[in-house]
C-alpha positions in Angstrom: -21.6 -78.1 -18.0 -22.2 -81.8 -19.0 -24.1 -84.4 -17.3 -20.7 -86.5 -17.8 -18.3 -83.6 -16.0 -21.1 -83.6 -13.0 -20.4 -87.6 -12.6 -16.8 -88.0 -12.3 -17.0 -84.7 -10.3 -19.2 -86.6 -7.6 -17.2 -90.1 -8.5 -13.9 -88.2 -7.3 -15.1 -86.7 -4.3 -16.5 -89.9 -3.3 -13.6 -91.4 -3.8 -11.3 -88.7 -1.5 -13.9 -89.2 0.9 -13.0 -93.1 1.0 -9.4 -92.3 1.1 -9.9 -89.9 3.9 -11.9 -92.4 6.0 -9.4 -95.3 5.5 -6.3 -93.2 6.2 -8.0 -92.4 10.2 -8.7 -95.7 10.8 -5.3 -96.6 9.6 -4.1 -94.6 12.1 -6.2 -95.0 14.8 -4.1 -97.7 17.6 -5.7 -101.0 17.8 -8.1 -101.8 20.7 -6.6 -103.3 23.7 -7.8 -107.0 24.2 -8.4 -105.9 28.1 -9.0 -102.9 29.5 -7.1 -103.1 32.7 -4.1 -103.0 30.3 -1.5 -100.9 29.5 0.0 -100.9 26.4 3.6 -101.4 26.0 5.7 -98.2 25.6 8.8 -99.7 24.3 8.6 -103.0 21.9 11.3 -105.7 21.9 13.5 -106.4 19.1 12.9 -110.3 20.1 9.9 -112.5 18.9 7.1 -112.9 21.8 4.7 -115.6 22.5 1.4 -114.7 22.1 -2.2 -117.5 22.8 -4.9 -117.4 20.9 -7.5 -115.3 22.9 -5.1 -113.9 25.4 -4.7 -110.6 26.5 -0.6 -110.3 26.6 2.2 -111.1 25.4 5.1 -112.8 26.7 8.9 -113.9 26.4 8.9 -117.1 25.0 10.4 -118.7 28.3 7.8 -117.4 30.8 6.4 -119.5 33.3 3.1 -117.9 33.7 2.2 -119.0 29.6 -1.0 -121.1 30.1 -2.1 -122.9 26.7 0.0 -123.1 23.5 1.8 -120.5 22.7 2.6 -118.7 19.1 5.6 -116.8 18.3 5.1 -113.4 16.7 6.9 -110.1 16.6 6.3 -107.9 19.1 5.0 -105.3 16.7 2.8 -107.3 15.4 1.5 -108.2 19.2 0.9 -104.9 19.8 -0.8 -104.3 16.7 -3.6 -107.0 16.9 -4.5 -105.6 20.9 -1.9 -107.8 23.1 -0.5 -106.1 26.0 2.7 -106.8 27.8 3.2 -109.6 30.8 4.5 -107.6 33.7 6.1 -110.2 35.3 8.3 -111.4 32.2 8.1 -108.2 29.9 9.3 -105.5 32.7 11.5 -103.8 30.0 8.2 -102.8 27.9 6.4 -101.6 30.6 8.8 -98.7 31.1 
């Protein structure tokens, strides 16, 4: 066989080994921001406030925010590590 056969044959396994690798990570749940957390197990439909560096998020109107707050869906939230407030996001929690 040619030299050029034995190339693309190691390019294209090299290649289905980067795809392989990228579709686990892909599926592997982010990292929760802290560790006492539990992650929500249902997401709300509505937007959720969410502070740079926190831990949770929240509902927009909830008392307990402390700093400036940044609206973002709760997908998203739970996506990029943010756990649910339990005193203003009860309905996630169950």
């Amino acid at each position: 066989m040619s030299k050029r056969f034995w190339i693309l044959a190691v390019l294209c396994l090299m290649l289905l080994g980067v795809l392989w690798r990228a579709s686990e990570v892909a599926a592997r749940p982010a990292a929760l921001r802290s560790e006492h957390s539990e992650p929500a197990k249902t997401l709300p439909a509505q937007q959720v406030a969410v502070i740079p560096g926190g831990k949770q998020f929240h509902d927009p109107h909830c008392r307990y925010i402390h700093g400036k707050p940044v609206l973002v869906d709760a997908k998203t939230a739970a996506a990029e590590g943010y756990t649910p407030d339990p005193r203003c996001m009860k309905q996630a929690m169950q």
